[in-house]
PDB file with SEQRES, HELIX, SHEET and CRYST1 records, atoms N, CA, C and O in Angstrom:
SEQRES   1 A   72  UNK UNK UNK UNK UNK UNK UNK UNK UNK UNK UNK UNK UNK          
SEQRES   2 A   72  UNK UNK UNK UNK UNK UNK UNK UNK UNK UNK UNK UNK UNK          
SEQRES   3 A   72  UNK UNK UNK UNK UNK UNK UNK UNK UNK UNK UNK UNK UNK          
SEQRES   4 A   72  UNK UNK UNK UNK UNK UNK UNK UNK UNK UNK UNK UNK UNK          
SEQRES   5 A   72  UNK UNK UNK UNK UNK UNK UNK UNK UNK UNK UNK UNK UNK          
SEQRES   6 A   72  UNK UNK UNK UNK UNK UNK UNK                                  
HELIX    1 AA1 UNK A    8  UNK A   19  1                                  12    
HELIX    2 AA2 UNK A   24  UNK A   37  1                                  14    
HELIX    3 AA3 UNK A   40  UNK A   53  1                                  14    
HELIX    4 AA4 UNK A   60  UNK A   71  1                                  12    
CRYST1    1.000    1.000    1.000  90.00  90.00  90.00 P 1           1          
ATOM      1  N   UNK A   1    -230.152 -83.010 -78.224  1.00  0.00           N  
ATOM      2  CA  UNK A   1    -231.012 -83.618 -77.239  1.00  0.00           C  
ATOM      3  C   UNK A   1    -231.125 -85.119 -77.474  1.00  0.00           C  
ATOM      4  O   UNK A   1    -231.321 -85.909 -76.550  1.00  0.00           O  
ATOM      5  N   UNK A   2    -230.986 -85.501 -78.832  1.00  0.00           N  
ATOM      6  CA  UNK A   2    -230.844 -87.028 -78.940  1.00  0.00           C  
ATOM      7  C   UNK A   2    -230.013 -87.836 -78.419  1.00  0.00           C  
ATOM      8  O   UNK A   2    -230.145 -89.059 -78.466  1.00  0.00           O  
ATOM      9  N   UNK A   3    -228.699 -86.998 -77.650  1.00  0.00           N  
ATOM     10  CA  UNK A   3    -227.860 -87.405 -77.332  1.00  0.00           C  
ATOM     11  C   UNK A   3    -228.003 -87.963 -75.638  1.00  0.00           C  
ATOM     12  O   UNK A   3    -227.514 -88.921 -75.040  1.00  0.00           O  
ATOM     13  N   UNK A   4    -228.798 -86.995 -75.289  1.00  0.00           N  
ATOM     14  CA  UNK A   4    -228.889 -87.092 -74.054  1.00  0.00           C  
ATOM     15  C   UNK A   4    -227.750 -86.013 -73.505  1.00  0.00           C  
ATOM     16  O   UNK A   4    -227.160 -86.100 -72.428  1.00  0.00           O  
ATOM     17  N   UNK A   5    -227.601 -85.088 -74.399  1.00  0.00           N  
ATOM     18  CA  UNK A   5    -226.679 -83.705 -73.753  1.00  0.00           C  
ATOM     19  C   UNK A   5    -227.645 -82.505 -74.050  1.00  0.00           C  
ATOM     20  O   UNK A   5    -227.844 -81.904 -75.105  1.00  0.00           O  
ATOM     21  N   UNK A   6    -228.270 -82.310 -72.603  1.00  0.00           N  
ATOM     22  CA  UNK A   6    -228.897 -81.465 -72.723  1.00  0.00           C  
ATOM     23  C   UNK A   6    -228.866 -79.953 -72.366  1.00  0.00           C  
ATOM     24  O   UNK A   6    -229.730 -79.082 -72.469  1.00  0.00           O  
ATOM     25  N   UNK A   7    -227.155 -79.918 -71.757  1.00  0.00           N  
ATOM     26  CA  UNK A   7    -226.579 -78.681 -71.688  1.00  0.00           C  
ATOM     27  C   UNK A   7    -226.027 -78.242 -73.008  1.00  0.00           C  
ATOM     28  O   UNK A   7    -226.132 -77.093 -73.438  1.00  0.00           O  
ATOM     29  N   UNK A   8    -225.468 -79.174 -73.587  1.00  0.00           N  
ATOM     30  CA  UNK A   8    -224.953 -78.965 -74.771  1.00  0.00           C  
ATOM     31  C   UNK A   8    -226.269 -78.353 -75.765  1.00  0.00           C  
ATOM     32  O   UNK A   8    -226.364 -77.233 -76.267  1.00  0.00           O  
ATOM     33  N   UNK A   9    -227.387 -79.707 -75.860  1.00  0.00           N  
ATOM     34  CA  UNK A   9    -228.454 -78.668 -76.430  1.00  0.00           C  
ATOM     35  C   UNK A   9    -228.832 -77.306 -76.293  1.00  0.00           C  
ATOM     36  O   UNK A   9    -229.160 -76.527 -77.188  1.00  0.00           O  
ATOM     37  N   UNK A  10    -228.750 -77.107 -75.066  1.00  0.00           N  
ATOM     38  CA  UNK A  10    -229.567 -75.903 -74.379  1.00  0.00           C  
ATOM     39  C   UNK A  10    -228.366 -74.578 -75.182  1.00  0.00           C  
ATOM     40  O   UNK A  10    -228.796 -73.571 -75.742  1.00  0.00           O  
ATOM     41  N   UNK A  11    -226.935 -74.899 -75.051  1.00  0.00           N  
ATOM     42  CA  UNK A  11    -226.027 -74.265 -75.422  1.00  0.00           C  
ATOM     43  C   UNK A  11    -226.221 -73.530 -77.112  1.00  0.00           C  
ATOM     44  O   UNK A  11    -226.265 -72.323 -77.350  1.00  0.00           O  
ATOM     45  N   UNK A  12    -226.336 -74.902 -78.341  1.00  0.00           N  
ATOM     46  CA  UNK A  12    -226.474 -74.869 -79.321  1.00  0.00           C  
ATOM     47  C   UNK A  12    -228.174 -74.031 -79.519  1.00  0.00           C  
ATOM     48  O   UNK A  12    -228.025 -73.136 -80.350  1.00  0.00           O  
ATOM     49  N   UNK A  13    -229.062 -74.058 -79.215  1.00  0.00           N  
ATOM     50  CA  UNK A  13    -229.744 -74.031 -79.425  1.00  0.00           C  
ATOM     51  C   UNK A  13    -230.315 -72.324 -79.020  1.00  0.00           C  
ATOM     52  O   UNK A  13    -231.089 -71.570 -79.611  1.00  0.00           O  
ATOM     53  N   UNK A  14    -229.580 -72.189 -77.840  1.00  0.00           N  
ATOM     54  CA  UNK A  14    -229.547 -70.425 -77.497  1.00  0.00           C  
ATOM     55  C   UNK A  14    -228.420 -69.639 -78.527  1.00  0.00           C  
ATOM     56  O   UNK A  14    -228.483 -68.409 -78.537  1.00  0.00           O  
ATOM     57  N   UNK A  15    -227.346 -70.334 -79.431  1.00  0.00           N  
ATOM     58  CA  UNK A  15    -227.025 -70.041 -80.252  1.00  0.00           C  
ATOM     59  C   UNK A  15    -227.694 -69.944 -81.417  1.00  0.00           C  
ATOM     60  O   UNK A  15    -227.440 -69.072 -82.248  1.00  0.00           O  
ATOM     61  N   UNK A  16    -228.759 -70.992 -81.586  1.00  0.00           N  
ATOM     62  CA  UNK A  16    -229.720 -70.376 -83.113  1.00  0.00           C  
ATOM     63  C   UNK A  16    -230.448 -69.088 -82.888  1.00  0.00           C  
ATOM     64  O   UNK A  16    -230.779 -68.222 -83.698  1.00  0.00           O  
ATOM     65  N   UNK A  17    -230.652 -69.185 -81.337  1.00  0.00           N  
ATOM     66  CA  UNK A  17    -231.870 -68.089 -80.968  1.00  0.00           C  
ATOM     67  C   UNK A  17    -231.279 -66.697 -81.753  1.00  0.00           C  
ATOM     68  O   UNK A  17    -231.798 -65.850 -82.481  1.00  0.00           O  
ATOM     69  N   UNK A  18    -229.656 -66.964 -81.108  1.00  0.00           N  
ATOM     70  CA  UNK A  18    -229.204 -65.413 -81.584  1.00  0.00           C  
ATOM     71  C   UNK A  18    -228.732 -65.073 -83.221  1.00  0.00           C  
ATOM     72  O   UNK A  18    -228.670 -64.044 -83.893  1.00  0.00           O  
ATOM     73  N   UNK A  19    -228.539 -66.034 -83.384  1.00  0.00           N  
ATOM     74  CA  UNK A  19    -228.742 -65.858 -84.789  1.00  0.00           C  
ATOM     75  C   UNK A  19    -229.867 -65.326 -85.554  1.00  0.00           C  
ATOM     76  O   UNK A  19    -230.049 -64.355 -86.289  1.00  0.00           O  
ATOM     77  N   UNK A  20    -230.615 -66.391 -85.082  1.00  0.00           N  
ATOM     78  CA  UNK A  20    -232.286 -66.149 -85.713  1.00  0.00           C  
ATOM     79  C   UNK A  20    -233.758 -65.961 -84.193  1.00  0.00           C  
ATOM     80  O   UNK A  20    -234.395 -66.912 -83.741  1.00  0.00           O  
ATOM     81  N   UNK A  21    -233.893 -64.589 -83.784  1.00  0.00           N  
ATOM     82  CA  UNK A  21    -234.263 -64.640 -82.814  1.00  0.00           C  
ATOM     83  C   UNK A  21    -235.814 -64.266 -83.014  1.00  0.00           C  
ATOM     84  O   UNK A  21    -236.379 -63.917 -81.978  1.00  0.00           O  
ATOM     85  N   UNK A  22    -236.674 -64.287 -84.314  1.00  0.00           N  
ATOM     86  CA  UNK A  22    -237.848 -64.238 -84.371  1.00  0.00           C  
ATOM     87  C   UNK A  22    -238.607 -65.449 -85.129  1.00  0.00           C  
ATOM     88  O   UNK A  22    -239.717 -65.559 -85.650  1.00  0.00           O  
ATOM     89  N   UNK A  23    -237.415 -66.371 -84.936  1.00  0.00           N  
ATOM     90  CA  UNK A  23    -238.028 -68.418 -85.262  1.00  0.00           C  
ATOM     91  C   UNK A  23    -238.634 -68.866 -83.965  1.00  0.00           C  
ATOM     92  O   UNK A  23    -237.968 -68.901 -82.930  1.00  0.00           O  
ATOM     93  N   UNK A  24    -239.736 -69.164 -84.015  1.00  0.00           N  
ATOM     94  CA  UNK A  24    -240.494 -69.249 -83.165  1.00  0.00           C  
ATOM     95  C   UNK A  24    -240.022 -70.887 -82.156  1.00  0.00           C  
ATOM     96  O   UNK A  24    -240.213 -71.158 -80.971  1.00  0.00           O  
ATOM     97  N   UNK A  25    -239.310 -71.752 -83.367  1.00  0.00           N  
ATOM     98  CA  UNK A  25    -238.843 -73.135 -83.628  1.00  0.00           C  
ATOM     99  C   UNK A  25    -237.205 -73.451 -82.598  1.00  0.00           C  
ATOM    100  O   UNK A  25    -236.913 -74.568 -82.169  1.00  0.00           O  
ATOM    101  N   UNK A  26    -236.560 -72.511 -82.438  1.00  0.00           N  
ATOM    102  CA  UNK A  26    -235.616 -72.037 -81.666  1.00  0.00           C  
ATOM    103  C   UNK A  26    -236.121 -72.021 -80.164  1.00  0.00           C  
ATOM    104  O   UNK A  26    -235.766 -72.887 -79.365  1.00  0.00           O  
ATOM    105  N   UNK A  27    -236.871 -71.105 -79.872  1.00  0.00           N  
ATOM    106  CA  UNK A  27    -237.554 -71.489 -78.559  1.00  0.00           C  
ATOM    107  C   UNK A  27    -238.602 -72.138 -78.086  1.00  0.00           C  
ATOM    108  O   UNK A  27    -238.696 -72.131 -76.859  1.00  0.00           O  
ATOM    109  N   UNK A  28    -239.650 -72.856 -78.846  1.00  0.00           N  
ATOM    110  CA  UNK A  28    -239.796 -74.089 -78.626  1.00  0.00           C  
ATOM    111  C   UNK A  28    -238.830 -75.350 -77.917  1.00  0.00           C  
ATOM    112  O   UNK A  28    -238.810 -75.884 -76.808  1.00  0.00           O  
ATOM    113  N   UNK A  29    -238.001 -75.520 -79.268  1.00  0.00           N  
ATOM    114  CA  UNK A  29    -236.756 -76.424 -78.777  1.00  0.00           C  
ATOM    115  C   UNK A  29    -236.047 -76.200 -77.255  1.00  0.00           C  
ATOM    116  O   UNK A  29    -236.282 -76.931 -76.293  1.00  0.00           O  
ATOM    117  N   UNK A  30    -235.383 -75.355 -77.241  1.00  0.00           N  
ATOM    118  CA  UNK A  30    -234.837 -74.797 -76.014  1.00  0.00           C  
ATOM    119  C   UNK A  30    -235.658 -74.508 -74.777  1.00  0.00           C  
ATOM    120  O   UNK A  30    -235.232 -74.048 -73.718  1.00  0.00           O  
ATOM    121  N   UNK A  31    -237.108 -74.904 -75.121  1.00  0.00           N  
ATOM    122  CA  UNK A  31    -238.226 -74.918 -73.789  1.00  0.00           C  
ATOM    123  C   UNK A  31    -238.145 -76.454 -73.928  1.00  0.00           C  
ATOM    124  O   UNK A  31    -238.266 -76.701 -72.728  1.00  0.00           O  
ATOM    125  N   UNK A  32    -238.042 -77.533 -74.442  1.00  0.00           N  
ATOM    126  CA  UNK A  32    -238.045 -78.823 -74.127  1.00  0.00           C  
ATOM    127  C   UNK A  32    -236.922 -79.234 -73.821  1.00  0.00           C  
ATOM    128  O   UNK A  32    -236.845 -80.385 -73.391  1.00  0.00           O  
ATOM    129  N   UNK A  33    -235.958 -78.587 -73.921  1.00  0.00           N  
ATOM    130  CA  UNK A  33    -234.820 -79.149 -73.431  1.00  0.00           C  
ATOM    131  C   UNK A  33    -234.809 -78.683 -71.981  1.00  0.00           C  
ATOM    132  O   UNK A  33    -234.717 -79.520 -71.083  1.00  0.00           O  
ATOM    133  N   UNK A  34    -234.907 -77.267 -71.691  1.00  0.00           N  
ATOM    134  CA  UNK A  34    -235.223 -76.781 -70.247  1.00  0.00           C  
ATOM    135  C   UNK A  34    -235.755 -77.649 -69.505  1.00  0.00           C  
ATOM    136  O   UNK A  34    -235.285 -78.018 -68.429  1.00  0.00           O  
ATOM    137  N   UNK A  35    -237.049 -78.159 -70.146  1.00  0.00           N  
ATOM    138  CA  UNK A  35    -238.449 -78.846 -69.179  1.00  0.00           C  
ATOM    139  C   UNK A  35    -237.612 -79.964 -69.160  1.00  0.00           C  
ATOM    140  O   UNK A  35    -237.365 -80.351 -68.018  1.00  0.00           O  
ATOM    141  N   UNK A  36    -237.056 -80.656 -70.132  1.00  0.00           N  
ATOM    142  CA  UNK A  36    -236.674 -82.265 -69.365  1.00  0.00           C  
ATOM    143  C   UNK A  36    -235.321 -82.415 -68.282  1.00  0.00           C  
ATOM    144  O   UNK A  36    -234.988 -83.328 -67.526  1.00  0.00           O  
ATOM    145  N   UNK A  37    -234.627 -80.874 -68.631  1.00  0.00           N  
ATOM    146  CA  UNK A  37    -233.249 -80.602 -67.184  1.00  0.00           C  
ATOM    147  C   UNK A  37    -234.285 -80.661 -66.041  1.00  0.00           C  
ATOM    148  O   UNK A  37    -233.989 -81.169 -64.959  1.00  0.00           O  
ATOM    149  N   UNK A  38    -235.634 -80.082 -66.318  1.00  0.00           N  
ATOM    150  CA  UNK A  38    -236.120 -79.762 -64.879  1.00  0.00           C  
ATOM    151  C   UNK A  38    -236.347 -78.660 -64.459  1.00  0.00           C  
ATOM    152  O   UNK A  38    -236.984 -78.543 -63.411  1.00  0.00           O  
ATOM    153  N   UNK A  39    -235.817 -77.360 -65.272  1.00  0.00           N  
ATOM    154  CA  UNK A  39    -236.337 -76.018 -65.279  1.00  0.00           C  
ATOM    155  C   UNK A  39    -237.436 -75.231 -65.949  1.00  0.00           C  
ATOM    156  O   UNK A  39    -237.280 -74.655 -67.025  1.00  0.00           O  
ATOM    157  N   UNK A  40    -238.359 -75.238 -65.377  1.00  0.00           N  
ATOM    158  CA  UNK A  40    -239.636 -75.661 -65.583  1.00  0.00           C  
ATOM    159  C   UNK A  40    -239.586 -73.710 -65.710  1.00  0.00           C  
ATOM    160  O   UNK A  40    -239.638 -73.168 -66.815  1.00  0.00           O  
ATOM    161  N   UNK A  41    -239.514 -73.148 -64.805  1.00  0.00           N  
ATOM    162  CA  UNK A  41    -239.267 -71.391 -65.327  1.00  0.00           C  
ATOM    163  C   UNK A  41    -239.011 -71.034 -66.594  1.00  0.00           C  
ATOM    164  O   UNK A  41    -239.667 -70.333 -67.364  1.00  0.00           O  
ATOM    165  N   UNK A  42    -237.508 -71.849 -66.795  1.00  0.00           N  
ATOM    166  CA  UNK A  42    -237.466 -71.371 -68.257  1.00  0.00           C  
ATOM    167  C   UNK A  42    -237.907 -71.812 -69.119  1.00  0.00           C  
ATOM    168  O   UNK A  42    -238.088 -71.108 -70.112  1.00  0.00           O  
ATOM    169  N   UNK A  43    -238.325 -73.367 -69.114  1.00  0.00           N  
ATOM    170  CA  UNK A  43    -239.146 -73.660 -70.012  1.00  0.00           C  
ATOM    171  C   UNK A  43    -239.956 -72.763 -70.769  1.00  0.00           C  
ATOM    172  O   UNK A  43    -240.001 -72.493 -71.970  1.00  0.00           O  
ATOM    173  N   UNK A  44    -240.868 -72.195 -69.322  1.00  0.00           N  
ATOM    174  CA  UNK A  44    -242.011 -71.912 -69.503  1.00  0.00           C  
ATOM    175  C   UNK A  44    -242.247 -70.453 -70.112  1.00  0.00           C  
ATOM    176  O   UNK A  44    -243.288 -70.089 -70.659  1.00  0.00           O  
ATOM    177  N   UNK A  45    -240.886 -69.539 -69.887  1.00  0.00           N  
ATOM    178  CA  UNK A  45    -240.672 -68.860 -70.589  1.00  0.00           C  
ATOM    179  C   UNK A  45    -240.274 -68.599 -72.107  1.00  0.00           C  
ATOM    180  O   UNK A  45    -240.269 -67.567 -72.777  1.00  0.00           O  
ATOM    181  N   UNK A  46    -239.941 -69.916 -72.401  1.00  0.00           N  
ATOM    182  CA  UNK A  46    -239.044 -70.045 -73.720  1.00  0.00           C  
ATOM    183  C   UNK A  46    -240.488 -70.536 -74.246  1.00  0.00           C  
ATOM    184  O   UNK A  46    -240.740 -69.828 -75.221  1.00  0.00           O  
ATOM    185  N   UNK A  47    -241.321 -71.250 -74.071  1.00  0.00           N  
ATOM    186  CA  UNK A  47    -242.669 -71.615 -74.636  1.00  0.00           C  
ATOM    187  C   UNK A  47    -243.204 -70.608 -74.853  1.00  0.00           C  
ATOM    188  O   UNK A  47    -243.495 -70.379 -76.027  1.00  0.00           O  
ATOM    189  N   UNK A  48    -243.617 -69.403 -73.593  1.00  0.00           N  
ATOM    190  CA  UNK A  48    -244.443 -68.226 -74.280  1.00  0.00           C  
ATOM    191  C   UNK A  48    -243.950 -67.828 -75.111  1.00  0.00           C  
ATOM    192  O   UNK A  48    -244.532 -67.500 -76.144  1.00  0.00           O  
ATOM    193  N   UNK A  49    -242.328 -67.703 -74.853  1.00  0.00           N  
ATOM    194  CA  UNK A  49    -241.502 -66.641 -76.148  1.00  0.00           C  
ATOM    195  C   UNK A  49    -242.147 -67.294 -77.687  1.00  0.00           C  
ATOM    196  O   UNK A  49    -242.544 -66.411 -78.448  1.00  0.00           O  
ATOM    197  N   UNK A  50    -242.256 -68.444 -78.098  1.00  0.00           N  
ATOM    198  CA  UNK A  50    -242.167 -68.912 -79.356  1.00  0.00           C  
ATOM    199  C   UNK A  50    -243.683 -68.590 -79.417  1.00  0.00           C  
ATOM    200  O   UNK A  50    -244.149 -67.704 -80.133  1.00  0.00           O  
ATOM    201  N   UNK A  51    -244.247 -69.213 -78.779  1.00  0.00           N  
ATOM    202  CA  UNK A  51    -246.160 -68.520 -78.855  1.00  0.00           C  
ATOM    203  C   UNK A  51    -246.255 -66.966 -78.994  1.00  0.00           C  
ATOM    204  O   UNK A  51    -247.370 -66.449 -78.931  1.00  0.00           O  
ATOM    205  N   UNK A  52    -245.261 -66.276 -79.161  1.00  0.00           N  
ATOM    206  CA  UNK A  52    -245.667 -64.699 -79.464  1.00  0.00           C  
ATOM    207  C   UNK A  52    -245.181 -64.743 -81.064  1.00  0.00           C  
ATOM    208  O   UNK A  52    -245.779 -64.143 -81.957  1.00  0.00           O  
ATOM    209  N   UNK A  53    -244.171 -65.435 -81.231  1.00  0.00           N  
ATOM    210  CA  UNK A  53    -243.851 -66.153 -82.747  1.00  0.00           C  
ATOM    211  C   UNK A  53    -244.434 -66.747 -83.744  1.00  0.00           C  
ATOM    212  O   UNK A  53    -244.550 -66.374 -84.912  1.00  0.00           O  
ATOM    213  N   UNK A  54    -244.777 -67.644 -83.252  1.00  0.00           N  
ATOM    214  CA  UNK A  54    -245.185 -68.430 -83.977  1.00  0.00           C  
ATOM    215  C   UNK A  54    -246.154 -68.077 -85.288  1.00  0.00           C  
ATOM    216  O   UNK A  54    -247.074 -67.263 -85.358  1.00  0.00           O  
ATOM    217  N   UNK A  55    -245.774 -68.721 -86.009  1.00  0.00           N  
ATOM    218  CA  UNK A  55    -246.902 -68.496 -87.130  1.00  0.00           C  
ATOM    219  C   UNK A  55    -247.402 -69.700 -87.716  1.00  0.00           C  
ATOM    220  O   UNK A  55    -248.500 -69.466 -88.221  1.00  0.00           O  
ATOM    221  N   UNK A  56    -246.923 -71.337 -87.914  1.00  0.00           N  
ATOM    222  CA  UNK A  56    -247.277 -72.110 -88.112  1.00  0.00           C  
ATOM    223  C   UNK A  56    -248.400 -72.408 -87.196  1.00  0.00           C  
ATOM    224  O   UNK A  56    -248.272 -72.017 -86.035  1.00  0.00           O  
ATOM    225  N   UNK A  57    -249.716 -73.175 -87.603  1.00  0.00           N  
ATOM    226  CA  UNK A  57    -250.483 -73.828 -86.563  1.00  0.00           C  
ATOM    227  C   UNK A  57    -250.400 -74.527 -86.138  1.00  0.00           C  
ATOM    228  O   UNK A  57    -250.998 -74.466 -85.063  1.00  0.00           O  
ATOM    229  N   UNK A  58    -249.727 -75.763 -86.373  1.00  0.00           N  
ATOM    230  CA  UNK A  58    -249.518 -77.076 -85.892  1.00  0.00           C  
ATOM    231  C   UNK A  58    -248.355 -76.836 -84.985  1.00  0.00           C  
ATOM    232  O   UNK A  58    -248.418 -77.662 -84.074  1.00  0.00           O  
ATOM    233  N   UNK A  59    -247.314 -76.046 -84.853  1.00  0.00           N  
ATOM    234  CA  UNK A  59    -246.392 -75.713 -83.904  1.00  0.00           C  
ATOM    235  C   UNK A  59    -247.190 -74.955 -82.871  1.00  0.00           C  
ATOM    236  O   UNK A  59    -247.003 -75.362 -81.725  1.00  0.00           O  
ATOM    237  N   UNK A  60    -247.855 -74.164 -82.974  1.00  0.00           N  
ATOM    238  CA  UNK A  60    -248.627 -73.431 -82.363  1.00  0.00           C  
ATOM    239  C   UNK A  60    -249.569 -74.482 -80.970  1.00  0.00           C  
ATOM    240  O   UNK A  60    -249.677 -74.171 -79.784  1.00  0.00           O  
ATOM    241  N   UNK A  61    -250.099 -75.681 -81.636  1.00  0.00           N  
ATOM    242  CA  UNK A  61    -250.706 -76.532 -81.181  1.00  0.00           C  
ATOM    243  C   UNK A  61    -249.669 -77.399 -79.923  1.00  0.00           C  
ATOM    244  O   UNK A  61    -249.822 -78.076 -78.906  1.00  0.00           O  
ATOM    245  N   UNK A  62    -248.883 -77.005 -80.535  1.00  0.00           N  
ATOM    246  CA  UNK A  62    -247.464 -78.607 -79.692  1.00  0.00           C  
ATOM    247  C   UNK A  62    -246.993 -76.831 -78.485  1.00  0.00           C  
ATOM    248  O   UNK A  62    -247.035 -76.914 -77.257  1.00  0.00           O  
ATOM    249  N   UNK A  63    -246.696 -75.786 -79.047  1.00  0.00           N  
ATOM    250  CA  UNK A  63    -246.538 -74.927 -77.345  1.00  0.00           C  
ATOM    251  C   UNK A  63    -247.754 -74.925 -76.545  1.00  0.00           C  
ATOM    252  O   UNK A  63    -247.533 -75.212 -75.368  1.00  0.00           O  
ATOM    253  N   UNK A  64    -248.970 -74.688 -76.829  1.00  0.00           N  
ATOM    254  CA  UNK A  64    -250.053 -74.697 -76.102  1.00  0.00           C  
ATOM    255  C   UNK A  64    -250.134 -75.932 -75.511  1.00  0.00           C  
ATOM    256  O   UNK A  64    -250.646 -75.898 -74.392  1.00  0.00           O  
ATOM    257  N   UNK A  65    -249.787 -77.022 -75.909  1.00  0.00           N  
ATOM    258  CA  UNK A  65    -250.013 -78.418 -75.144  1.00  0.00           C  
ATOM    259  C   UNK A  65    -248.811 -78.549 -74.045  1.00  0.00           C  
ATOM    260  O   UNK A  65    -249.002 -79.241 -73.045  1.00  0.00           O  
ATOM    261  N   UNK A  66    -247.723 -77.958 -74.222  1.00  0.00           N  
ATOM    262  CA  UNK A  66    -246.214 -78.130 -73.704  1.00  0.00           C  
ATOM    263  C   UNK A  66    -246.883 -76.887 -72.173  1.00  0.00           C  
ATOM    264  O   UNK A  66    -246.986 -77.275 -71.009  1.00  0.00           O  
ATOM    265  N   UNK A  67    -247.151 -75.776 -72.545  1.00  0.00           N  
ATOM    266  CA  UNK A  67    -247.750 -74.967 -71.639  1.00  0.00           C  
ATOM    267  C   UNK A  67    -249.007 -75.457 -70.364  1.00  0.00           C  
ATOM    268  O   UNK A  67    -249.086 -75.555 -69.139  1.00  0.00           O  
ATOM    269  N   UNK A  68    -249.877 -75.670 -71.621  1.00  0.00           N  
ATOM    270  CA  UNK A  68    -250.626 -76.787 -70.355  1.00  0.00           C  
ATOM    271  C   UNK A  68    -250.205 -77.597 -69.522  1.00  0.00           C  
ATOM    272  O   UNK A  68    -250.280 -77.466 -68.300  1.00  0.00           O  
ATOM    273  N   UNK A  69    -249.654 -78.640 -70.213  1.00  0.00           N  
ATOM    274  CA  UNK A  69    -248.532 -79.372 -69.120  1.00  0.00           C  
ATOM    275  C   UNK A  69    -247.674 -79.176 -67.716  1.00  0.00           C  
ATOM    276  O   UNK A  69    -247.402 -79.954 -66.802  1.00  0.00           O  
ATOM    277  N   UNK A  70    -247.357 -77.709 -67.977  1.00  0.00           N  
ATOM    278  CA  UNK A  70    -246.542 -77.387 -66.945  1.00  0.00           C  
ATOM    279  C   UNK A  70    -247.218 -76.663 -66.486  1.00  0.00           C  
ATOM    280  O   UNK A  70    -246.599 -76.152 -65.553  1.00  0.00           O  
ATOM    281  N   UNK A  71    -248.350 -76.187 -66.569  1.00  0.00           N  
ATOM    282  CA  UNK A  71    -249.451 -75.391 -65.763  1.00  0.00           C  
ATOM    283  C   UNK A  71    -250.292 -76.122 -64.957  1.00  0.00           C  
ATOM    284  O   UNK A  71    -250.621 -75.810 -63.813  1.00  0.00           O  
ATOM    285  N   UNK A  72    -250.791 -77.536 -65.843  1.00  0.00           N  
ATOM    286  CA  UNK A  72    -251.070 -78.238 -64.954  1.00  0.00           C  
ATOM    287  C   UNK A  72    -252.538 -78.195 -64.755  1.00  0.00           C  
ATOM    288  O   UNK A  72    -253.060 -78.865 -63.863  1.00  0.00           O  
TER     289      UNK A  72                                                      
END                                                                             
């Protein structure tokens, strides 16, 4: 995503998912890359997904704010 390839992100990053598909950190990522293509669906799906994950709090804090956002 630093790159400004955000298909490529989206690509790499649904590849960690399957690797490691109960990192909450995986779909986070792959919901901000969604939200800045503009697909705000999947975002918003890939945000809840990691909020059923999550176990850190401070990550926990950054999906709930990312969620609000697109809720609005």
């Amino acid at each position: 995503m630093k790159r400004n390839d955000i298909d490529q992100a989206i690509s790499d990053l649904t590849r960690s998912i399957e690797l490691a598909p109960i990192e909450a950190s995986g779909y986070y990522n792959r919901g901000l890359a969604f939200r800045q293509k503009g697909d705000i669906e999947k975002a918003r799906a890939d945000f809840r997904r990691a909020l059923e994950l999550v176990k850190v709090p401070e990550l926990r804090e950054l999906i709930e704010k990312q969620l609000q956002e697109l809720d609005g």
